[in-house]
N, CA, C, O and CB atoms as a CASP TS submission, in Angstrom:
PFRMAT TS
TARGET T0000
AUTHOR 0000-0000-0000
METHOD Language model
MODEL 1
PARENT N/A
ATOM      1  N   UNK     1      87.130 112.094 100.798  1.00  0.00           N
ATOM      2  CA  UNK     1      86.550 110.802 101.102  1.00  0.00           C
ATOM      3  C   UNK     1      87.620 109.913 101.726  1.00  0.00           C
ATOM      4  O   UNK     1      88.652 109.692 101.092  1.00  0.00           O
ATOM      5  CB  UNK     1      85.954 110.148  99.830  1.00  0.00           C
ATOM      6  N   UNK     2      87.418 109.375 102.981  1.00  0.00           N
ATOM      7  CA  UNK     2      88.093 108.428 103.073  1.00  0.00           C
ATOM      8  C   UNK     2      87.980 106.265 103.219  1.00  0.00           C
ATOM      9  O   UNK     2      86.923 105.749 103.583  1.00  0.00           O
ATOM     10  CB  UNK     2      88.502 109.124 103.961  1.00  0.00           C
ATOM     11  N   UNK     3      88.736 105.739 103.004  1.00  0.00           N
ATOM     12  CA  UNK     3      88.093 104.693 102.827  1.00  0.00           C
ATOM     13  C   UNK     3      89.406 103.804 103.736  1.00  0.00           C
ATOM     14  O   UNK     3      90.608 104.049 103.835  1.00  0.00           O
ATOM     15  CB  UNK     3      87.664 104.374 101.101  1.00  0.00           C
ATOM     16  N   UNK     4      88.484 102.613 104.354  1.00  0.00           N
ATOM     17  CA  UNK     4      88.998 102.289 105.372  1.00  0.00           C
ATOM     18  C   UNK     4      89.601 100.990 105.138  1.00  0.00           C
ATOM     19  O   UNK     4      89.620 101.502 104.019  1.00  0.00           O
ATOM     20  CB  UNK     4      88.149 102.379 106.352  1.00  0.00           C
ATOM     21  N   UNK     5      90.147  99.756 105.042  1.00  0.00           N
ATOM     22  CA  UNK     5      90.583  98.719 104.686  1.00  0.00           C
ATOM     23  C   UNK     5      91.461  97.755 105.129  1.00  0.00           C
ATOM     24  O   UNK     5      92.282  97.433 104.270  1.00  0.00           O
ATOM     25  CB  UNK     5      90.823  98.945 103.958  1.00  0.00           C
ATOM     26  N   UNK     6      91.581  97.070 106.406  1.00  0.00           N
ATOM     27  CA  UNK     6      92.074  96.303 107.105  1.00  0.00           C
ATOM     28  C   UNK     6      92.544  95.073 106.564  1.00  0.00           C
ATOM     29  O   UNK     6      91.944  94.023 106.794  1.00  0.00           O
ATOM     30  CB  UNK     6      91.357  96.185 107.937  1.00  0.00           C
ATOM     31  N   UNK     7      93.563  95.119 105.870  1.00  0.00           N
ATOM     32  CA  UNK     7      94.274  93.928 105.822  1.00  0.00           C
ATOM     33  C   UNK     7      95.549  93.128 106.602  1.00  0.00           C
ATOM     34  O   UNK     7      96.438  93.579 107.324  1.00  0.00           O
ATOM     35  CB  UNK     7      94.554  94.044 104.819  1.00  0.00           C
ATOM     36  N   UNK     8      95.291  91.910 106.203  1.00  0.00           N
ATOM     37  CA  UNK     8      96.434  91.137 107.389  1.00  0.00           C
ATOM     38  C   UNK     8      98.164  90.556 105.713  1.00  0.00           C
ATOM     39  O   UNK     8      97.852  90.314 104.547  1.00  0.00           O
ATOM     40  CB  UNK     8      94.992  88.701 108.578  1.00  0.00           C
ATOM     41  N   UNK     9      99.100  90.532 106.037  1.00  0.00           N
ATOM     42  CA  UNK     9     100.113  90.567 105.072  1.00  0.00           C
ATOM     43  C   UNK     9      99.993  89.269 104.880  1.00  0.00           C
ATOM     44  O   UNK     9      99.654  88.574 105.838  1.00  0.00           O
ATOM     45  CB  UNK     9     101.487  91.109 105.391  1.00  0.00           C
ATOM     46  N   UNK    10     100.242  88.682 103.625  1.00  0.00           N
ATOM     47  CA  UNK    10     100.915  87.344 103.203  1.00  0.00           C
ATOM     48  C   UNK    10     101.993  87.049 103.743  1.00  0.00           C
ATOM     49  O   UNK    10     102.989  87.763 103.627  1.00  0.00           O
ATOM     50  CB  UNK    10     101.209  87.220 101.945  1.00  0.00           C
ATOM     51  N   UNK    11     101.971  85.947 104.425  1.00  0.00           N
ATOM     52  CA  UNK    11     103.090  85.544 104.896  1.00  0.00           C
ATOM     53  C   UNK    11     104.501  85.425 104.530  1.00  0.00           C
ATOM     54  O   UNK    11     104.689  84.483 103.759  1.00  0.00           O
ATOM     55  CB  UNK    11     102.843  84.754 105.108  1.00  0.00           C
ATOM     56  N   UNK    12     105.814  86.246 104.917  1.00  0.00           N
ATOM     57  CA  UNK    12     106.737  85.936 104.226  1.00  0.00           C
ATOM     58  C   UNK    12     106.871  87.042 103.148  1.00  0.00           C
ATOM     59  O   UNK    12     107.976  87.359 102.709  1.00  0.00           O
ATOM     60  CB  UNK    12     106.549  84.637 103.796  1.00  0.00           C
ATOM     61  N   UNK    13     105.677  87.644 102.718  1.00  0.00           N
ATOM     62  CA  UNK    13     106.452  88.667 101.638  1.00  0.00           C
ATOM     63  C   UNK    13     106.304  89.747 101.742  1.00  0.00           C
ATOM     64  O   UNK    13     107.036  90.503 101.102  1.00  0.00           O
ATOM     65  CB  UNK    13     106.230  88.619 100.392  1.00  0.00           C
ATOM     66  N   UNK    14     105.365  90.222 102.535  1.00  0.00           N
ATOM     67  CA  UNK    14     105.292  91.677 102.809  1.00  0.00           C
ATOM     68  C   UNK    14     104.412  92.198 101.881  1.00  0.00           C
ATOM     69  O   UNK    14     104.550  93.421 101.845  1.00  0.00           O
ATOM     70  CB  UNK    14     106.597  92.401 102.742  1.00  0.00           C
ATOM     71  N   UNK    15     103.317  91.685 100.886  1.00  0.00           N
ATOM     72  CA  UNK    15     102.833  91.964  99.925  1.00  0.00           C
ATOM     73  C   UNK    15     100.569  92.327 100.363  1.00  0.00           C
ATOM     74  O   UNK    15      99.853  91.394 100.727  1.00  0.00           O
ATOM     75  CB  UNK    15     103.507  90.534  98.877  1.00  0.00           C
ATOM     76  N   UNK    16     100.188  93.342 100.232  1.00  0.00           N
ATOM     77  CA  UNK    16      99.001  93.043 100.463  1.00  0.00           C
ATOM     78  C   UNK    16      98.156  93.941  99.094  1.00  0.00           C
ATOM     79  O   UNK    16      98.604  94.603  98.157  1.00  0.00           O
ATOM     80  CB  UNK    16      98.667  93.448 102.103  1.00  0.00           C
ATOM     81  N   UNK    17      96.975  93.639  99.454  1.00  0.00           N
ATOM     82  CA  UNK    17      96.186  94.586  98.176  1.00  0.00           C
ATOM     83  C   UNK    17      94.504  94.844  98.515  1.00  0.00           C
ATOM     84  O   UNK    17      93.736  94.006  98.988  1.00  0.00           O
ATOM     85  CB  UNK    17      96.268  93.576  96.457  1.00  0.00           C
ATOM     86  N   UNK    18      94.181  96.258  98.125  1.00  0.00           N
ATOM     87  CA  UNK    18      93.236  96.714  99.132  1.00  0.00           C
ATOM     88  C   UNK    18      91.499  96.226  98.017  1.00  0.00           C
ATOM     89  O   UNK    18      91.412  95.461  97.057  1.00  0.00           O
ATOM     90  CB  UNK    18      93.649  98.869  99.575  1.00  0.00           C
ATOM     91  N   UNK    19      90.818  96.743  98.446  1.00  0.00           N
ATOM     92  CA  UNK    19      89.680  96.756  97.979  1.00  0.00           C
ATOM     93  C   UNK    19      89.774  97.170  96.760  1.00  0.00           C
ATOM     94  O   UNK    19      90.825  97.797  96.623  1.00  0.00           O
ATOM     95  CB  UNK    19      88.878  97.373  98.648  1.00  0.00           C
ATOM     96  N   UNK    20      88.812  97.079  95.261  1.00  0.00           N
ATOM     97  CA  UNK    20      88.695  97.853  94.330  1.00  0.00           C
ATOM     98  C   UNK    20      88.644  99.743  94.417  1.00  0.00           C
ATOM     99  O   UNK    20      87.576 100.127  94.893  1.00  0.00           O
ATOM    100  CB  UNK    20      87.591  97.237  93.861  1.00  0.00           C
ATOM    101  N   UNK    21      89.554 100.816  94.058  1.00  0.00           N
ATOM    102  CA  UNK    21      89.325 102.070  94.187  1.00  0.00           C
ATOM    103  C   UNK    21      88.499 102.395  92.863  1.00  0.00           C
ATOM    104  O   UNK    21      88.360 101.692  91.863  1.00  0.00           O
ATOM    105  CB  UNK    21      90.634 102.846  94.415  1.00  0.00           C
ATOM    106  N   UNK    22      88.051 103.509  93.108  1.00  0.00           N
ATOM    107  CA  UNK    22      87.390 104.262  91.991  1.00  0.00           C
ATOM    108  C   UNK    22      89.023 105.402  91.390  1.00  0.00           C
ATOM    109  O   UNK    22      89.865 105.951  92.102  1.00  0.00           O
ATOM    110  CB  UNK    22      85.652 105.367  92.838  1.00  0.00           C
ATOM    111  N   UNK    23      88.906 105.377  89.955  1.00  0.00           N
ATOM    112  CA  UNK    23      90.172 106.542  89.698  1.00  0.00           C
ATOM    113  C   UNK    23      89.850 107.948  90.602  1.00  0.00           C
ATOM    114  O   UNK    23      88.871 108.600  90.966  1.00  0.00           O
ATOM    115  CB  UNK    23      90.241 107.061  87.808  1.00  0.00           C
ATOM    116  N   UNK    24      91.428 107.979  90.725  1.00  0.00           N
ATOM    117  CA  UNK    24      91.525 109.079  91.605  1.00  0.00           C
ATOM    118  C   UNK    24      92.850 109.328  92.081  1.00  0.00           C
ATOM    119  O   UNK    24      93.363 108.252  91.773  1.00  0.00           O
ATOM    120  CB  UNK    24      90.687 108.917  92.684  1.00  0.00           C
ATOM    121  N   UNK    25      93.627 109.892  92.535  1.00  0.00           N
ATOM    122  CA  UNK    25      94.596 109.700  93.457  1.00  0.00           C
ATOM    123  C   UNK    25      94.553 110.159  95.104  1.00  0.00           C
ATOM    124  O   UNK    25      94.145 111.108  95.775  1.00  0.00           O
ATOM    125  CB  UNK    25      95.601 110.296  92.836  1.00  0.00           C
ATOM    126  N   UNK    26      95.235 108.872  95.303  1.00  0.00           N
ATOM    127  CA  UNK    26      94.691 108.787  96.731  1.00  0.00           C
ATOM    128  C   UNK    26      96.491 108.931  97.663  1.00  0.00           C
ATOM    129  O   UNK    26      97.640 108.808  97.238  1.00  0.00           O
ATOM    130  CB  UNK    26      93.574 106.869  96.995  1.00  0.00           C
ATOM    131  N   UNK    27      96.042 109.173  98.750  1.00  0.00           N
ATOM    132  CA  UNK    27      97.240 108.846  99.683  1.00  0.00           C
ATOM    133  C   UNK    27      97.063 107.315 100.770  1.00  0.00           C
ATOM    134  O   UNK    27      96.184 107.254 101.630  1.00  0.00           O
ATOM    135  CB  UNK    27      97.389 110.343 100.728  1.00  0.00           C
ATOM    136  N   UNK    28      97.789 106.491 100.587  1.00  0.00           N
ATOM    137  CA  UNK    28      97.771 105.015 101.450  1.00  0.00           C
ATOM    138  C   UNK    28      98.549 105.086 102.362  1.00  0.00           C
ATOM    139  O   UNK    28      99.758 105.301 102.277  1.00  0.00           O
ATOM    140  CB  UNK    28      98.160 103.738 100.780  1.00  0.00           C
ATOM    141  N   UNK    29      97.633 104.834 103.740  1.00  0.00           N
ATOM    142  CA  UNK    29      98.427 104.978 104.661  1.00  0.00           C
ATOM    143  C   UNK    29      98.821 103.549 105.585  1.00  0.00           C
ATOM    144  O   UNK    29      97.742 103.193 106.060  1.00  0.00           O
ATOM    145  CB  UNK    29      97.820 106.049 105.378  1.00  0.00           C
ATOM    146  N   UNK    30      99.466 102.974 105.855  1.00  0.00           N
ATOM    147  CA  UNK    30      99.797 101.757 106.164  1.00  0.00           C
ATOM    148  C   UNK    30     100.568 101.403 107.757  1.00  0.00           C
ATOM    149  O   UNK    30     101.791 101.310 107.859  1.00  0.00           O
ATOM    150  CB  UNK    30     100.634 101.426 105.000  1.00  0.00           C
ATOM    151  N   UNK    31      99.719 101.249 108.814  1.00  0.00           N
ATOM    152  CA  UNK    31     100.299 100.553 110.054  1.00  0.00           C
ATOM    153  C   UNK    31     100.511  99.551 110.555  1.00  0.00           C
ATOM    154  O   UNK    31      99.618  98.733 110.331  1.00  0.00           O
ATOM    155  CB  UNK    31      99.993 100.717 110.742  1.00  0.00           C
ATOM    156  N   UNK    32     101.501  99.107 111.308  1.00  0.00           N
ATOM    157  CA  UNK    32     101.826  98.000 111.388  1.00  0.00           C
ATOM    158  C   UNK    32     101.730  97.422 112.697  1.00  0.00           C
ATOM    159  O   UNK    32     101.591  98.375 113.464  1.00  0.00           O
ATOM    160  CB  UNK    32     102.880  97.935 110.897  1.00  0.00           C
ATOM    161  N   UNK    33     101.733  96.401 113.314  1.00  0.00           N
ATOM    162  CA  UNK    33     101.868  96.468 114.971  1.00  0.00           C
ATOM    163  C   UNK    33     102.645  95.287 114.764  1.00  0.00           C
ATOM    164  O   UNK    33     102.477  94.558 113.787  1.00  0.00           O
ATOM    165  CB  UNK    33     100.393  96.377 116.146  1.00  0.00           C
ATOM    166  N   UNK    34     103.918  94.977 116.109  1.00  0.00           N
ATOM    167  CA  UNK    34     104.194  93.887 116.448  1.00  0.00           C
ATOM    168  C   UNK    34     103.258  93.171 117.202  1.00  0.00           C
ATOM    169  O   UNK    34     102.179  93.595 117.614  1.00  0.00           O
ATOM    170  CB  UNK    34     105.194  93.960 116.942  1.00  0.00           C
ATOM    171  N   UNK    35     103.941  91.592 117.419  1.00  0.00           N
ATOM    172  CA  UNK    35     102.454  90.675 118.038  1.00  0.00           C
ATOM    173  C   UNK    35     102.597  91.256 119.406  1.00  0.00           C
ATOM    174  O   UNK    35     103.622  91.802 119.813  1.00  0.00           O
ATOM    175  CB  UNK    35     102.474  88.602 118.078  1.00  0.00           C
ATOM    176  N   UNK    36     101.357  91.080 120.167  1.00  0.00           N
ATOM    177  CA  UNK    36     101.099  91.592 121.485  1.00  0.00           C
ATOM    178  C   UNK    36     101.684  91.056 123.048  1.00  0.00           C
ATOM    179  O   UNK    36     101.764  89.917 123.508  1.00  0.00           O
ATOM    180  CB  UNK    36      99.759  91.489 121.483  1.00  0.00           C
ATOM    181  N   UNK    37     101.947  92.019 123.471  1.00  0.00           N
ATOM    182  CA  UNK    37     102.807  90.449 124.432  1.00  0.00           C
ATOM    183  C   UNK    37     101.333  90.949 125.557  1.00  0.00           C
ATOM    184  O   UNK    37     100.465  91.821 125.591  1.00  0.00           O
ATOM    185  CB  UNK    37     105.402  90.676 125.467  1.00  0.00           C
ATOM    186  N   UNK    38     101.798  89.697 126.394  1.00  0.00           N
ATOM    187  CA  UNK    38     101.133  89.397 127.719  1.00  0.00           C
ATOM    188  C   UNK    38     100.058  90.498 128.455  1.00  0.00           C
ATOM    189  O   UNK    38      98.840  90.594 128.602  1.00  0.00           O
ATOM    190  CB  UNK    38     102.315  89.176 128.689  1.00  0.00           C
ATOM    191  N   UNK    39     101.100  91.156 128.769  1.00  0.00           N
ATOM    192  CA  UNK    39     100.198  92.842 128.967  1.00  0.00           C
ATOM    193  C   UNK    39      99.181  93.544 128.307  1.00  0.00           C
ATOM    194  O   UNK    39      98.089  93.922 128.732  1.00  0.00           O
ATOM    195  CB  UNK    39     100.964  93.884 128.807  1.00  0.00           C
ATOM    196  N   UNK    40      99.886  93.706 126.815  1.00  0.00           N
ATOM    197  CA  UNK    40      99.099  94.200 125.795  1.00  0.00           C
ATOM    198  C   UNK    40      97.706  93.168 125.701  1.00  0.00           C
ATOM    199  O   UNK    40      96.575  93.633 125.557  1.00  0.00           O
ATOM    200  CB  UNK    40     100.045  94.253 124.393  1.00  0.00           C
ATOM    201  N   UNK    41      97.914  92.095 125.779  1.00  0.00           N
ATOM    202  CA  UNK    41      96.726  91.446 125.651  1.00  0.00           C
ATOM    203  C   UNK    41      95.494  91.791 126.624  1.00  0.00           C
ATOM    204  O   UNK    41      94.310  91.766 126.289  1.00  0.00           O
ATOM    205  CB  UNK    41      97.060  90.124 125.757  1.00  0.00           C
ATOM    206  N   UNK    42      95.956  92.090 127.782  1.00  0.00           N
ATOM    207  CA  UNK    42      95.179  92.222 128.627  1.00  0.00           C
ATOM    208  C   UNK    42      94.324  93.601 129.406  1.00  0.00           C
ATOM    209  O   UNK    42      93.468  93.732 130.281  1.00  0.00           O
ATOM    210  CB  UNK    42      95.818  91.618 129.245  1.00  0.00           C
ATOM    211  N   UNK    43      95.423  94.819 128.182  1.00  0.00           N
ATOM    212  CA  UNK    43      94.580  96.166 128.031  1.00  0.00           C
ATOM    213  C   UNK    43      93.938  96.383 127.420  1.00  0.00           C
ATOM    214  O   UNK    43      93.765  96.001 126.263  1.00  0.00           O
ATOM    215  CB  UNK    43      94.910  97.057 127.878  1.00  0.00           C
ATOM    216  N   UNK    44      93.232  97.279 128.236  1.00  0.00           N
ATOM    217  CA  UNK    44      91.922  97.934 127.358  1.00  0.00           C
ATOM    218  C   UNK    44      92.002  99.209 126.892  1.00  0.00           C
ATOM    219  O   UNK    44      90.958  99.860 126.900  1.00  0.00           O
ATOM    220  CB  UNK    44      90.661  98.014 128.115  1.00  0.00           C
ATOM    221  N   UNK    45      92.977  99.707 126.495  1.00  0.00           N
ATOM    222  CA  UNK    45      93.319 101.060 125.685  1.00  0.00           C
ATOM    223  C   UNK    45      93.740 100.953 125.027  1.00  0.00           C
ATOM    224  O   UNK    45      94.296  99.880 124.795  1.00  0.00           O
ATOM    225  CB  UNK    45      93.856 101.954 125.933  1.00  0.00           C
ATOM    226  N   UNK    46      93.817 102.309 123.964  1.00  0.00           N
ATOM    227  CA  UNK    46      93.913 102.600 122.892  1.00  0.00           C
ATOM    228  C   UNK    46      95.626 102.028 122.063  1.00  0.00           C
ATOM    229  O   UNK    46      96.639 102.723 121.989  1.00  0.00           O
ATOM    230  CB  UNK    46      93.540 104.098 123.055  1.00  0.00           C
ATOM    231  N   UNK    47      95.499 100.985 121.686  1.00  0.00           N
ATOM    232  CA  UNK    47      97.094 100.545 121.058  1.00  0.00           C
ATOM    233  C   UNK    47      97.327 101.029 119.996  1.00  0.00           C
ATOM    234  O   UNK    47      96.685 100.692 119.002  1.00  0.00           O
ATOM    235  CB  UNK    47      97.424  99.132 120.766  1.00  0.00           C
ATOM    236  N   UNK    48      98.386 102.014 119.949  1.00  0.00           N
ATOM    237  CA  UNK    48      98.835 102.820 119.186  1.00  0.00           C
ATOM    238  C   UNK    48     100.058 102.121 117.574  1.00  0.00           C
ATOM    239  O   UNK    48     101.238 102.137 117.927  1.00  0.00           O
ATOM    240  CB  UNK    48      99.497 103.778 120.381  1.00  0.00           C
ATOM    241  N   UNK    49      99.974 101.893 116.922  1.00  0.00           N
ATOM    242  CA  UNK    49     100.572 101.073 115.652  1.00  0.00           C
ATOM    243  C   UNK    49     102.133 101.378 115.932  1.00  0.00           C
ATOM    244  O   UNK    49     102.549 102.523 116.106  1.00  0.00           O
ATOM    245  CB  UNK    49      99.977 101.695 113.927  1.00  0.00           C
ATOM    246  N   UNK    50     102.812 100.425 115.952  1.00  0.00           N
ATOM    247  CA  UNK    50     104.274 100.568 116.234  1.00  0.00           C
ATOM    248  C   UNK    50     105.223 100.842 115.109  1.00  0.00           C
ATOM    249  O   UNK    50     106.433 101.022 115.243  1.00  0.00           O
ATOM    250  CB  UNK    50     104.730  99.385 116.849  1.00  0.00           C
ATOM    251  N   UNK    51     104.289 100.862 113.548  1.00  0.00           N
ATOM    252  CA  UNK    51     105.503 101.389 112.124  1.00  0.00           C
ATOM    253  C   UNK    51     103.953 102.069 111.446  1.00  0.00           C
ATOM    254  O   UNK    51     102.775 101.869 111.741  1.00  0.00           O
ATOM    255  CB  UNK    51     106.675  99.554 110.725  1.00  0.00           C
ATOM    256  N   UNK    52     104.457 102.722 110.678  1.00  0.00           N
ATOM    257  CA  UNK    52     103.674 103.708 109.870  1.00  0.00           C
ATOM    258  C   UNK    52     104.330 104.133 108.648  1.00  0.00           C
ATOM    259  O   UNK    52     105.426 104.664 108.829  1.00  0.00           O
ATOM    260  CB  UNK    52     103.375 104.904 110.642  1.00  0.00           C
ATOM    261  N   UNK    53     103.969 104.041 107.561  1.00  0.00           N
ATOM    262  CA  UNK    53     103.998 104.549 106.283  1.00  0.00           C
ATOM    263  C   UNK    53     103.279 104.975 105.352  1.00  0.00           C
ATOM    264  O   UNK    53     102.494 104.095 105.000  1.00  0.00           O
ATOM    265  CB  UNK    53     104.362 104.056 105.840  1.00  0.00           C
ATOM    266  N   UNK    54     103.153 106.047 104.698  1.00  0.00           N
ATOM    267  CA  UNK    54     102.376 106.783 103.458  1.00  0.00           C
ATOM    268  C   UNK    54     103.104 106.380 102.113  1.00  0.00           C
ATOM    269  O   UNK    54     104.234 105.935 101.913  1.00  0.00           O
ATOM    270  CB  UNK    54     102.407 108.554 103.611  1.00  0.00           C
ATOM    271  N   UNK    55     101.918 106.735 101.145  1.00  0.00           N
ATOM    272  CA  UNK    55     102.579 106.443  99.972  1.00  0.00           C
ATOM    273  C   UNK    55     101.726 106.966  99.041  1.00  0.00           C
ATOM    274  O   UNK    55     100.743 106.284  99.328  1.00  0.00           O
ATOM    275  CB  UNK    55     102.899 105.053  99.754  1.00  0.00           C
ATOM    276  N   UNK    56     101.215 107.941  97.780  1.00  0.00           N
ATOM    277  CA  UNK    56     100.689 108.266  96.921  1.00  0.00           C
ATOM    278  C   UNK    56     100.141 107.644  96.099  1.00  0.00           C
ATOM    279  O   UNK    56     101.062 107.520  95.291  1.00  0.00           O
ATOM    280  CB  UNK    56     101.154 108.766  96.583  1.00  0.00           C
ATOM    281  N   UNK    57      98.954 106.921  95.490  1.00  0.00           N
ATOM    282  CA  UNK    57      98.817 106.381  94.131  1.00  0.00           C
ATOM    283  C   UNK    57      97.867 106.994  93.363  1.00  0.00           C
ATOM    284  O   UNK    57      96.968 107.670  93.864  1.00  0.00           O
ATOM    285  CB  UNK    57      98.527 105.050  94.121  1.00  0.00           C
ATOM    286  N   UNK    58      97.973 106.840  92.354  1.00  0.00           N
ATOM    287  CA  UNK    58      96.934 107.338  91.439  1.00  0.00           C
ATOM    288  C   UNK    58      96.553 106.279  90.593  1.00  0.00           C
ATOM    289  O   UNK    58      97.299 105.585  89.902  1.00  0.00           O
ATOM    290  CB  UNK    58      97.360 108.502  90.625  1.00  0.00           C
ATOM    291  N   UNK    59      94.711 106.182  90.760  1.00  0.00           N
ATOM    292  CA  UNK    59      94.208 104.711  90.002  1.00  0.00           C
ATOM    293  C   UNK    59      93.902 105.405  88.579  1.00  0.00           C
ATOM    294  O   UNK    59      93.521 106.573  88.639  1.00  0.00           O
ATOM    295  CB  UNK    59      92.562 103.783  90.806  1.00  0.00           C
ATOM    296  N   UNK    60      94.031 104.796  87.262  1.00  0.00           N
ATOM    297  CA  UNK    60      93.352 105.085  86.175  1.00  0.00           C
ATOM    298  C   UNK    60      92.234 104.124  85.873  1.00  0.00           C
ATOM    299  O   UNK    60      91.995 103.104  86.519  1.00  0.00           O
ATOM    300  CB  UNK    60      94.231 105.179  85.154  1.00  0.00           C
ATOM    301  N   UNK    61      91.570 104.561  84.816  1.00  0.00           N
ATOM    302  CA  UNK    61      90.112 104.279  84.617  1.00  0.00           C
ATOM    303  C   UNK    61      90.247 102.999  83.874  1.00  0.00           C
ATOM    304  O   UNK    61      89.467 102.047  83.866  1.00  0.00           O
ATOM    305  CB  UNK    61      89.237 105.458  83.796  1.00  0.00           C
ATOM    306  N   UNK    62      91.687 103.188  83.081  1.00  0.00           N
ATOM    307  CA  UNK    62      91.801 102.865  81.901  1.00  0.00           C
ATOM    308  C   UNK    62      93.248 101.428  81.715  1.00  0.00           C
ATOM    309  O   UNK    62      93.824 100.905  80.761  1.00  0.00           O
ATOM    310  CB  UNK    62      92.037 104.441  81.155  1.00  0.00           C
ATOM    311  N   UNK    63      93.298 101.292  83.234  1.00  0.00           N
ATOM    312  CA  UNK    63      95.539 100.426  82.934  1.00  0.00           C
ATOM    313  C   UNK    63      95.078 100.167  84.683  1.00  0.00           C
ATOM    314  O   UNK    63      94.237 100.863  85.253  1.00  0.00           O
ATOM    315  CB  UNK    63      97.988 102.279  82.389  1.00  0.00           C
ATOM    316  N   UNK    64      95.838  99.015  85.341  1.00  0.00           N
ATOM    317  CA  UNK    64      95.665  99.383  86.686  1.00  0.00           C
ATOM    318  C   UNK    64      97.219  99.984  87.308  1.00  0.00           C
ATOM    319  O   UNK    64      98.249 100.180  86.664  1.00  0.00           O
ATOM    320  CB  UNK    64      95.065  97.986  87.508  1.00  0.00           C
ATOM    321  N   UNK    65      97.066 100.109  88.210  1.00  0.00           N
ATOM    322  CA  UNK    65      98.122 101.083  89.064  1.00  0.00           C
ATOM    323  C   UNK    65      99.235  99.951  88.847  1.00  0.00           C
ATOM    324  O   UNK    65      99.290  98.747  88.599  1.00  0.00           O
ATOM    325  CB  UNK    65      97.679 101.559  90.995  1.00  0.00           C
ATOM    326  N   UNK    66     100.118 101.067  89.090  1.00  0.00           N
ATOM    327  CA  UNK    66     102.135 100.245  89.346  1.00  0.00           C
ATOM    328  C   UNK    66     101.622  99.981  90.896  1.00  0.00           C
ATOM    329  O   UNK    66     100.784 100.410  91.689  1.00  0.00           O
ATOM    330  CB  UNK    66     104.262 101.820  89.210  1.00  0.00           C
ATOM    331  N   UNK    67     102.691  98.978  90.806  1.00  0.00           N
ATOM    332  CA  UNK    67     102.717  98.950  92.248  1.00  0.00           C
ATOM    333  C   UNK    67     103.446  99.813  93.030  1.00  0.00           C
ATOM    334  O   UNK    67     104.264 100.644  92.636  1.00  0.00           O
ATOM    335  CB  UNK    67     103.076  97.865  92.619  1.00  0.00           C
ATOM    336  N   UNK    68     103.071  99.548  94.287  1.00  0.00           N
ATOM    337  CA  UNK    68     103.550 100.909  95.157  1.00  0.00           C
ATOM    338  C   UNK    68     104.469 100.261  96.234  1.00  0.00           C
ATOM    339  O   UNK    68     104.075  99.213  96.746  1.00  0.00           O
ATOM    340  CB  UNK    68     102.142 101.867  95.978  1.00  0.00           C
ATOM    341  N   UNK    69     105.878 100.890  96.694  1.00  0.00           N
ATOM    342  CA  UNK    69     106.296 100.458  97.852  1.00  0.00           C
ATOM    343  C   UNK    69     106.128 101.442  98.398  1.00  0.00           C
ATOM    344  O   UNK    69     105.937 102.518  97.832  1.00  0.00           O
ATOM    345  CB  UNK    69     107.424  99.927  98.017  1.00  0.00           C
ATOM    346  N   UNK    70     106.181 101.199 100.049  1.00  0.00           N
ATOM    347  CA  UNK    70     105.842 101.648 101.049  1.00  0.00           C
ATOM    348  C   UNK    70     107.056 101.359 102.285  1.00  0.00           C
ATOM    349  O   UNK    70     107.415 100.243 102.660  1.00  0.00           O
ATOM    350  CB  UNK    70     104.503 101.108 101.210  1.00  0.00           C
ATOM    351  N   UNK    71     107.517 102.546 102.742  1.00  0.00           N
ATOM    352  CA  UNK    71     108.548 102.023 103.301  1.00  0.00           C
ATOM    353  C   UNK    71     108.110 102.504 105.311  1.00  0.00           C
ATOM    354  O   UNK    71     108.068 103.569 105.926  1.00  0.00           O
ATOM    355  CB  UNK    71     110.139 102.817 102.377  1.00  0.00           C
ATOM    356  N   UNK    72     107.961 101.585 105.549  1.00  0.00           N
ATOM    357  CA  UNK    72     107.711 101.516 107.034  1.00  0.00           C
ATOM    358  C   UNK    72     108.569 102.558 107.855  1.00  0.00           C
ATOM    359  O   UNK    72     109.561 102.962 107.249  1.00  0.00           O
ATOM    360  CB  UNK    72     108.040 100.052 107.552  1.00  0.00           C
ATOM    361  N   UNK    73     108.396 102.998 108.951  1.00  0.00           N
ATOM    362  CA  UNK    73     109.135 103.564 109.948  1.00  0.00           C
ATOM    363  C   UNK    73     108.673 103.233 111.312  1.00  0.00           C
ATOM    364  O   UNK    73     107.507 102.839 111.338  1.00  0.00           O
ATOM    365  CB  UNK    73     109.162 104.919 109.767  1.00  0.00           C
ATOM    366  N   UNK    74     109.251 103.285 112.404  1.00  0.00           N
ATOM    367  CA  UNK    74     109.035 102.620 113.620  1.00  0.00           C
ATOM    368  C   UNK    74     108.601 104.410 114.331  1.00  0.00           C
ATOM    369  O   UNK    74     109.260 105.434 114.151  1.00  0.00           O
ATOM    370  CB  UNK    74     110.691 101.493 114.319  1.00  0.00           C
ATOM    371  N   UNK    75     107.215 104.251 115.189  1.00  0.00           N
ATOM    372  CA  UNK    75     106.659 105.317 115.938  1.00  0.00           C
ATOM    373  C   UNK    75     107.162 105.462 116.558  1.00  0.00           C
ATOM    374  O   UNK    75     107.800 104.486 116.951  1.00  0.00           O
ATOM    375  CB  UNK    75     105.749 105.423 116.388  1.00  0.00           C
ATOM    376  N   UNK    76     107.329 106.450 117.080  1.00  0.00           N
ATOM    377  CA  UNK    76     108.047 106.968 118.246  1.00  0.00           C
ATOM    378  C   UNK    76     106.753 107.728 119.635  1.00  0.00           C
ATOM    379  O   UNK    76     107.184 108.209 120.683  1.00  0.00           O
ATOM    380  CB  UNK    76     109.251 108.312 117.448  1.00  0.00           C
TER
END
C-alpha cells in the first residue's frame, strides 16, 4: 500500500508530520526542492526533487512512534 502526503516544513526547523498511519512499518520517503528560479517557473516538465531521503518507521497500536530523522542528500 502506498500512501501519499504532501507537506510544506515549518519554518526554521525542519520539522513536519504526516497524516494519521494505521500500525505497520512503513518506509518514508522525503523530497525536497529548492525555490524555483525564473525558468523553472515557466516549464512545463517534469521537475525532478533536488534532495531525497528514506527512513524506516514502525507505528504501534499501542505508544506513538519515536521520532524519526531523516537525513537529506542532494540528486544527482
Amino acid at each position: 500500500m502506498s500512501v501519499f502526503d504532501a507537506v510544506s516544513r515549518n519554518p526554521g526547523d525542519g520539522h513536519f508530520r504526516t497524516e494519521p498511519l494505521s500500525p505497520g512499518t512503513y518506509t518514508v520517503v522525503v523530497e525536497a526542492y529548492l525555490s524555483e528560479t525564473p525558468e523553472q517557473r515557466n516549464s512545463t516538465g517534469i521537475r525532478r526533487p533536488d534532495f531525497i531521503g528514506t527512513a524506516k518507521v514502525t507505528i504501534f497500536p499501542d505508544r506513538p512512534p519515536p521520532p524519526v530523522k531523516i537525513t537529506l542528500r542532494p540528486v544527482k
